[in-house]
Each structure stands twice: as structure tokens, then as C-alpha cells.
N, C-alpha and C positions, 0 to 999 in steps of 0.2 A: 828885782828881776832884770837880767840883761836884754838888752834888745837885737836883734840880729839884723843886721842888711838881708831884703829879701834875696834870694839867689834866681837868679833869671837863666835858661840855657842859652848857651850858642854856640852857635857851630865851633868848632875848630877852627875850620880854614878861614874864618873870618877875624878870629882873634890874632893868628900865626899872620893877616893882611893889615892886621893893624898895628901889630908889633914891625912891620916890615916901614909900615907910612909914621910910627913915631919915631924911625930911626931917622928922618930925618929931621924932626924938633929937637932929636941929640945933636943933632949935627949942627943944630943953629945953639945951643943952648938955653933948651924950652925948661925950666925947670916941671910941670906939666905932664911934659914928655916924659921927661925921667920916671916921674914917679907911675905915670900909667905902664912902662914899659916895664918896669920891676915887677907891679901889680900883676897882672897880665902873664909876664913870663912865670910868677910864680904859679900862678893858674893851671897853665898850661902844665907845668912842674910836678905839679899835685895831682891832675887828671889827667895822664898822658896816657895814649891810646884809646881815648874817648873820642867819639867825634861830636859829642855836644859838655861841652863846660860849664859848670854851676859859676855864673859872676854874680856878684850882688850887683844890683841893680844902681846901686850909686855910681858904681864904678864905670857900666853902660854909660850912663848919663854924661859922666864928664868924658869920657872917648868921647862923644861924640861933639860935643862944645869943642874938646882939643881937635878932632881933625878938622871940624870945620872954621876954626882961624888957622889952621898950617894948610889949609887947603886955603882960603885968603892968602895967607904970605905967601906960598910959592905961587900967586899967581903975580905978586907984585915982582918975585925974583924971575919964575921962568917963562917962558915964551908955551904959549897957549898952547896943552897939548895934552897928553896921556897922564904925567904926572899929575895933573893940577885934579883934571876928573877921578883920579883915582881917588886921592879924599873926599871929595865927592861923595863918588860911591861907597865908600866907609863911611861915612857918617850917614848917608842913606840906607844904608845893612841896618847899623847901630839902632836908628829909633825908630826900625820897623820891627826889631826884636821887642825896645822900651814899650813902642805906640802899642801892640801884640799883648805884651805885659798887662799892660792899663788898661786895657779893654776885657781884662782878664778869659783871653781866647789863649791868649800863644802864639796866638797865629801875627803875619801880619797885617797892617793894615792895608785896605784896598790903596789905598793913595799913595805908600811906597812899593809899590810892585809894578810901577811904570816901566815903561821901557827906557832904559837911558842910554841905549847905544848911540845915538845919536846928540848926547847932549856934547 
């Protein structure tokens, strides 16, 4: 018997933001990147006009390890600002969907629903 990655939802406009923030791991040459961004676009590919997308859960897991070292690296490249928080905030989305998972609610957790306008 084969075993399946479980599928977890998520938004659209979350996955179309993170397809946006690993265009810049293409851009440094993430290998990473690439492959989340292939993954990902096929996603989208397969369930387009959905606003919540079946990912498997593995797939969550490493987005979120990837934005959070390209969110490290462009902070060592850029000047402290919008770009840098944005993977931030994507990898913040990311394991509130996982943590949500794991807690087997869906929901997410109290502890990433903070406010981060100010981070």
C-alpha cells in the first residue's frame, strides 16, 4: 500500500505570495527554491479558481524552512525593510496553516495570529 503526503489547505493568495518571495531564491540560485516554485506553481496549475489548495503537508513544511533562510539572506543583502519582513510573514502564514494541522483544528494557532505590522 502506497502512502500519500497528507494534503493540508491553503489559501491561494498565500501560495501565489510565496511563489512571488521564491522568485527571489531563483534569483540568487536556491536550488530549494526552484523546486518549491515548480511544486507550488503546479498546485496552483491543478486547482486554479480555488481559493483554498490541497498541498501536502511536507511541501508546507519545507516553504517554510525555505523562506525563513531567504528571509535571513536578504537580510544580510538588503537594507532593513519591507522585503526582508515579507518572508517573515510567509513563513508566519506557512506554520500557522502546519501548527493548525497538528493540532488537528485547521485552524490557526493562537501564537501566530499576532500582530506583525509593527515587526
Amino acid at each position: 500500500m502506497t502512502s500519500h503526503p497528507r494534503l493540508v489547505p491553503a489559501p491561494t493568495s498565500l501560495i501565489t505570495e510565496a511563489c512571488d518571495l521564491l522568485a527571489y531564491g531563483l534569483a540568487k540560485n536556491c536550488t530549494d527554491s526552484r523546486a518549491l516554485h515548480q511544486a507550488l506553481t503546479q498546485v496552483q496549475g491543478d486547482y486554479a479558481g480555488l481559493s483554498l489548495l490541497p498541498v501536502p503537508l511536507p511541501l508546507l513544511q519545507q516553504l517554510q524552512q525555505v523562506l525563513l533562510l531567504l528571509c535571513i539572506r536578504a537580510g544580510g543583502e538588503c537594507a532593513p525593510g519591507e522585503n526582508v519582513v515579507r518572508f517573515a510573514r510567509g513563513a508566519d502564514r506557512v506554520r500557522a496553516i502546519v501548527d493548525g494541522d497538528a493540532q488537528g483544528r485547521g485552524a490557526p494557532a493562537p501564537h501566530a495570529t499576532r500582530d506583525t505590522r509593527l515587526a
